[in-house]
C-alpha positions in Angstrom: -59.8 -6.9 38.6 -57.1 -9.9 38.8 -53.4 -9.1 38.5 -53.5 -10.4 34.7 -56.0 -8.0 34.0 -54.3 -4.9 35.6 -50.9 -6.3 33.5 -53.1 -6.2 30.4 -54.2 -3.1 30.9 -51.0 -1.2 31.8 -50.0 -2.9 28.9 -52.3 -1.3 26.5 -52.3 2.5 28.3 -48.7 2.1 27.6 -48.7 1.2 23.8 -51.7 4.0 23.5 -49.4 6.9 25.1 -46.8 5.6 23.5 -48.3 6.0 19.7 -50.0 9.4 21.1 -46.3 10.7 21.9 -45.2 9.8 18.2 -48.3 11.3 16.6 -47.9 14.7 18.6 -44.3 15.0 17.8 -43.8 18.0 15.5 -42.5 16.0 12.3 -40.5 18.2 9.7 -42.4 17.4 6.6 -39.8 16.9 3.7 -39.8 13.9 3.6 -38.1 11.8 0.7 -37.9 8.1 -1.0 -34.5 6.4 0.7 -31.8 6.0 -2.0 -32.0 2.1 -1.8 -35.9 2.0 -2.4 -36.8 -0.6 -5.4 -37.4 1.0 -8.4 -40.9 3.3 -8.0 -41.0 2.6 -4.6 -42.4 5.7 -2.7 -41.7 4.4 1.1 -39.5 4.2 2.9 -38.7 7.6 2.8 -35.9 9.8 4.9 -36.1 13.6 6.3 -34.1 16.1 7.3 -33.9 15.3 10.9 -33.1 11.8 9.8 -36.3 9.9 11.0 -37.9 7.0 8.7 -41.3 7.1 7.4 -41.7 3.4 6.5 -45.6 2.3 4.6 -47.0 -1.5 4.0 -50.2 -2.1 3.5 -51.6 -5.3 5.8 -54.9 -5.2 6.1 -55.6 -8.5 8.1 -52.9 -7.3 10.8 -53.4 -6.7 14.2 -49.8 -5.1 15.0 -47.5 -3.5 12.8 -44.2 -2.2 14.4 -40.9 -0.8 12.5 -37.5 -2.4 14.0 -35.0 -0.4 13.3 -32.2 1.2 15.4 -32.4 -1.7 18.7 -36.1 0.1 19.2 -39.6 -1.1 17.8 -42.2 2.0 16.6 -45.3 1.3 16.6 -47.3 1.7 13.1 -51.0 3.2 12.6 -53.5 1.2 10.4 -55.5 3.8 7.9 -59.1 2.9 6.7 -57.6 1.2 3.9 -55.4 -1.4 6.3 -52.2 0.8 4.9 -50.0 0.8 8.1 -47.6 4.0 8.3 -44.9 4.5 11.6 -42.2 7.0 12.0 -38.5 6.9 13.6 -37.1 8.9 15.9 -34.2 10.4 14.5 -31.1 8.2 13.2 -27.4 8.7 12.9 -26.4 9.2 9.8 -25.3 6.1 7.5 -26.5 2.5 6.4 -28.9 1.1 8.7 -30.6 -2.5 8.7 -34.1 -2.9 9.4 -36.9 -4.8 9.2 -40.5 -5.0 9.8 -42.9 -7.2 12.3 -46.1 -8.1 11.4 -48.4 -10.0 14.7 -44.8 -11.1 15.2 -43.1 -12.0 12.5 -40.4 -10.2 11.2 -40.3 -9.6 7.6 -38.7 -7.3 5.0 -39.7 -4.2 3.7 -41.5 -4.6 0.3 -40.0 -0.9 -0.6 -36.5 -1.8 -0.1 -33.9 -3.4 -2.4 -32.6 -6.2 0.1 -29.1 -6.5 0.9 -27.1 -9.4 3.0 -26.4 -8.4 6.6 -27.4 -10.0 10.4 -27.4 -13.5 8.5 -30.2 -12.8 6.3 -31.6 -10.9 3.1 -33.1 -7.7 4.4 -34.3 -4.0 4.3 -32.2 -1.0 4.7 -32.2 2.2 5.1 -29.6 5.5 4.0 -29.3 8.3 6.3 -28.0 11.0 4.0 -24.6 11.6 5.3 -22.8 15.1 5.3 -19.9 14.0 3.5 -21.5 11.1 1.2 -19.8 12.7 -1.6 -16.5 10.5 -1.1 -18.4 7.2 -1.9 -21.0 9.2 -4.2 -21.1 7.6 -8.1 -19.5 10.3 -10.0 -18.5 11.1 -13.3 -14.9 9.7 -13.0 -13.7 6.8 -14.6 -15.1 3.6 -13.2 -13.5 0.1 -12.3 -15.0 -3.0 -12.8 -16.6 -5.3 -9.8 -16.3 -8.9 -11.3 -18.1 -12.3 -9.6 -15.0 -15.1 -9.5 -16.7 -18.5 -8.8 -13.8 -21.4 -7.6 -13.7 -24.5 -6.3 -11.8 -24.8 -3.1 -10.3 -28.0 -2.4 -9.7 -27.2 1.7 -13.3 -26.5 2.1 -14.8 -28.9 -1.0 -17.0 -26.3 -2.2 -18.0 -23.6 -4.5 -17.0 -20.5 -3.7 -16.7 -17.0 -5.1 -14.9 -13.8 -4.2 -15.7 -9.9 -6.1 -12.5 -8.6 -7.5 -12.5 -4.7 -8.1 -10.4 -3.8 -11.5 -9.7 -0.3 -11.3 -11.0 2.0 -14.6 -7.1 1.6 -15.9 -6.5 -1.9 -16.0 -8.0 -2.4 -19.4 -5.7 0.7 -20.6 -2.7 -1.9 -21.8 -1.9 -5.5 -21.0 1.5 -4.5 -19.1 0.9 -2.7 -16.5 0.3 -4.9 -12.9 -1.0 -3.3 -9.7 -1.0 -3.9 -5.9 -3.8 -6.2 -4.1 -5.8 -5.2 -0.9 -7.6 -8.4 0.5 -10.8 -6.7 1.6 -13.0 -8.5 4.7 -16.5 -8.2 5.3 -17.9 -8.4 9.2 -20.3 -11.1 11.1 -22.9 -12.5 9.8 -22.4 -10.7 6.5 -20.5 -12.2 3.2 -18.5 -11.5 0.1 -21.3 -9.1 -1.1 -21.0 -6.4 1.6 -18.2 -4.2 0.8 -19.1 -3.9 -2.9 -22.9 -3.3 -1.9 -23.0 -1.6 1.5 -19.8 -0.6 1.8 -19.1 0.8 -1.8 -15.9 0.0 -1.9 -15.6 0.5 -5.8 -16.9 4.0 -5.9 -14.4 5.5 -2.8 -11.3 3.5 -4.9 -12.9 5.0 -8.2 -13.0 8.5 -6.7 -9.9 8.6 -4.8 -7.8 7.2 -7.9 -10.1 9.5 -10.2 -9.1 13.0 -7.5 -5.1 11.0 -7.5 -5.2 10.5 -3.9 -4.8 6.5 -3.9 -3.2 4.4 -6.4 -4.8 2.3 -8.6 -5.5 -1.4 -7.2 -6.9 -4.6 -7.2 -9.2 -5.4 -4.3 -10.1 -8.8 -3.4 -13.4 -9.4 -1.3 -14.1 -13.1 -0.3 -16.6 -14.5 2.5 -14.9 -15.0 5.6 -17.1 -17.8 6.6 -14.5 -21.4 5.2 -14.9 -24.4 7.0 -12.7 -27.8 6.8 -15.4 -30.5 5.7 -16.5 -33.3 7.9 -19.5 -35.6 8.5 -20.8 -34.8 11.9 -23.0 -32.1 13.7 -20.0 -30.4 15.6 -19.3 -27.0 15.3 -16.9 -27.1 12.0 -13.6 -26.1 12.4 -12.5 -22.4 10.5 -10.1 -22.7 8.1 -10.3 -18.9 6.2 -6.6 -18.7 6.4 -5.1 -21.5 5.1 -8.1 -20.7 2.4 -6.8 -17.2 1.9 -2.9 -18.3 1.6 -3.1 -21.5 -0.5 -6.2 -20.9 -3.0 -7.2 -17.2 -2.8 -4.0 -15.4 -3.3 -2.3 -18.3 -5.9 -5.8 -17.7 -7.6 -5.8 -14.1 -8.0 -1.7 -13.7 -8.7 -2.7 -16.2 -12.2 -5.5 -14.9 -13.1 -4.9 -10.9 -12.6 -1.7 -8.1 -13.7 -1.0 -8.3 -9.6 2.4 -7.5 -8.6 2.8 -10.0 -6.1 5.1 -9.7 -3.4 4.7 -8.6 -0.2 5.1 -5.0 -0.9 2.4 -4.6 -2.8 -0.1 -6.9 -1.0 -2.4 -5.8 1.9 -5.0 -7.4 3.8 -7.8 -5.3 5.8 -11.3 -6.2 7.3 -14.0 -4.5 9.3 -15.0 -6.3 12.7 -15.3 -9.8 12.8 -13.0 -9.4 9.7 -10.5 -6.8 11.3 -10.0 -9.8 13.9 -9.2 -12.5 11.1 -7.2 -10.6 8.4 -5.1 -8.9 12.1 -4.5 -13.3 12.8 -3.7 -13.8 9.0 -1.5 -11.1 8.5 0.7 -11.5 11.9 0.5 -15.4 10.7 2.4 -14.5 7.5 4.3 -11.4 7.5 6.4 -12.8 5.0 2.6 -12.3 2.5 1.5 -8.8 3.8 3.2 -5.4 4.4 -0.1 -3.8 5.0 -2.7 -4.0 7.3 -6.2 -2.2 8.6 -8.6 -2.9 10.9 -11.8 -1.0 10.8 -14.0 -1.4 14.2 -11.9 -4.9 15.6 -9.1 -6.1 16.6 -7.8 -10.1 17.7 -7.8 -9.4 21.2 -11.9 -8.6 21.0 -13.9 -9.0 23.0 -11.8 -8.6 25.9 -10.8 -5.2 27.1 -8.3 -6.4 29.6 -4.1 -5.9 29.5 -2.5 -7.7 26.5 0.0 -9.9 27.3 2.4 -9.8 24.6 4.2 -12.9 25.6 0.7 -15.2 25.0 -1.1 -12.5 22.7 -1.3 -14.6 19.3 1.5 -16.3 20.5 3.8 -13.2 21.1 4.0 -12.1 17.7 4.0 -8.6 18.9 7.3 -8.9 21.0 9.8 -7.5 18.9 8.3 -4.0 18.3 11.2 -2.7 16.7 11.3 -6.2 14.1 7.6 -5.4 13.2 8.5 -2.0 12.7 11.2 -3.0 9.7 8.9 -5.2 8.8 5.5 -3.9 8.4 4.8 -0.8 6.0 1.4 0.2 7.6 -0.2 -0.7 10.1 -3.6 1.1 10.7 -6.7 1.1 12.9 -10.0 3.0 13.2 -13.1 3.3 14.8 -16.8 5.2 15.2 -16.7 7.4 18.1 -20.1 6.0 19.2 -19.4 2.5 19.0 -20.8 0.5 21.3 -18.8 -2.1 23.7 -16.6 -3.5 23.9 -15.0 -2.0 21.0 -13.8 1.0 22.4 -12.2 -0.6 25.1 -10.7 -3.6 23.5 -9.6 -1.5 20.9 -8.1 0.5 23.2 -6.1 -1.7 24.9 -4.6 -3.1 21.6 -3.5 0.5 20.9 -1.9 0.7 24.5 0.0 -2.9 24.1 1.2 -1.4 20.8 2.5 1.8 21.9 4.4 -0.2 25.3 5.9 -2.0 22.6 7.1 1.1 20.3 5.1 -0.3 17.1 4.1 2.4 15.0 0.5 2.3 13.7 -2.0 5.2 12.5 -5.3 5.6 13.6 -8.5 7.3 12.7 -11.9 8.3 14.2 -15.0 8.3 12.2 -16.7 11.2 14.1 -20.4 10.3 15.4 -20.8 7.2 13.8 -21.4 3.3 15.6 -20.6 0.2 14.1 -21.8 0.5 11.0 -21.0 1.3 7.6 -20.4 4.7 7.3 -17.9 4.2 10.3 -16.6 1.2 7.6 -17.2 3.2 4.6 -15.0 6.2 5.6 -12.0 4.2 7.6 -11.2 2.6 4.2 -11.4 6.2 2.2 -8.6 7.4 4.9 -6.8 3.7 4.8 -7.1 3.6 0.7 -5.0 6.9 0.5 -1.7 5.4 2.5 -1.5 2.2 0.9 1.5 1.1 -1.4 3.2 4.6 -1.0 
């Protein structure tokens, strides 16, 4: 037997055992459709223990696996080429997936897609033990409206979701505060109203009178100046946010707008941009949150405040005048760097005496939930 051979064959023993392991695992048998199946859709389904039970049926296939989680699962082929795999068990929360066919990794059929990893894809909802703060309810609802524009800086269509809250049809008088609402990498203007439910925790928290009613703005962070070569283009989301966005949303909305009542917020990449944009133009924000990032990522080294964007974070006690909140949070099982980066930003703030608040979501990583609950805590101290 040649050493290809032996490789081949170790290769195979291990895939067997490995299938043999899931099959013999004791599987508690409640299992239930996911929340964000398409419409009939039986599969994929969710237990108690939180493991997936996902179903496509591929005849032809050689290899099914389920991708989900930073681990592939191997699926089973039935007589009738229907290919069936469980997951071990998963935090509870949002979850992207997909599946790979002899290779190629596809979408689940079952799923409704959503925008996430740079792609359209399958996802999957771990019931969550406190999923009742983002739950739809029978509370008065805002509105989520599409805004299409034309931005001049970036020559091109774009479009932004604006969130109405259920009283600002009540009278033509009454004006209300903005929060400017970013989405992470490789995910767009979509995400917040769609994974992150950010209408339905405002809808609930106004509706139980723990945050005030407001206008939330969520644009795609991804705004590049034009140009006619193949180099990397050059980001312009903040001169985009300050010239088009917010002039935009001041005519064409009740806002009140001064800095008071504006704030600006992101999760990840967007916790790093909207941290840049609001210490770039204190004079436009009051608030700010940062869910999962901050601009020092991904390094988890000392900040030096005399370099640190530029030493905007010098004067602690001018920052304190100035800014009304300033507020951070993070999963308790993210991953790194975040812990430590984010960590040392909260150390450079307190050597420098600036006040900030800060939240853990408790056994969550970075991912929506973690997102999902950081702005419930963040919605209920803004514009006090």
């Amino acid at each position: 037997m040649n050493y290809k051979s032996i490789i081949y064959l170790v290769s195979v023993l291990t895939t067997t055992i490995g299938i043999a392991q899931i099959n013999s695992t004791k599987l508690v048998e409640d299992f239930k459709p996911s929340s964000v199946n398409q419409q009939g859709k039986l599969y994929p389904q969710v237990n108690s223990e939180g493991r997936v039970r996902v179903s496509i049926l591929a005849p032809q296939a050689n290899m099914v696996q389920l991708d989900l989680g930073g681990t592939k699962y191997d699926m089973l082929k039935d007589e009738k080429g229907i290919w069936t795999g469980v997951s071990d068990p998963q935090d509870e929360g949002f979850h992207y997936y997909q599946l790979n066919i002899d290779g190629a990794s596809v979408p689940d059929p079952g799923t409704v897609y959503f925008y996430g990893a740079g792609r359209l894809g399958s996802a999957i909802e771990i019931p969550a033990a406190d999923q009742e703060f983002f739950a739809m309810k029978d509370v008065p609802h805002g509105l989520v409206s599409e805004n299409i524009y034309f931005s001049k800086l970036t020559n091109s269509f774009r479009r932004c979701f604006v969130y109405t809250p259920a009283n600002y049809n009540e009278d033509s008088k009454t004006r209300f505060p903005v929060l400017y609402l970013q989405h992470g990498s490789f995910e767009d203007e979509t995400g917040w109203a769609v994974q992150g439910k950010a209408n339905l925790i405002l809808d609930n928290l106004i509706a139980s009178k723990k945050a005030n009613p407001m206008i939330i703005v969520m644009d795609n962070g991804y705004a590049y100046k034009p140009q006619n070569n193949s180099t990397r283009p050059e980001s312009i989301f903040e001169e985009v946010v300050i010239n088009e966005i917010i002039p935009m949303i001041d005519s064409k909305f009740r806002t009140i707008a001064n800095r008071e009542n504006r704030a600006i917020a992101g999760l990840s990449m967007g916790a790093n941009q909207t941290m840049r944009i609001m210490m770039n133009n204190l004079n436009t924000f009051s608030h700010y949150g940062g869910f999962s990032g901050t601009s020092n990522y991904p390094s988890t080294d000392a900040i030096d405040v005399n370099t640190f964007l530029d030493g905007k974070f010098k004067e602690g006690n001018a920052l304190n005048k100035k800014v009304k909140l300033f507020w951070l949070g993070l999963g308790t099982k993210e991953p790194n760097p975040f812990p430590g980066s984010v960590g040392a930003f909260r150390t450079m703030l307190e050597q420098q005496g600036i006040k900030y608040a800060y939240y853990e979501s408790p056994k969550t990583a970075h991912e929506w939930l973690t997102w999902r609950r950081c702005l419930n805590q963040f919605a209920t101290q803004l514009f006090k």
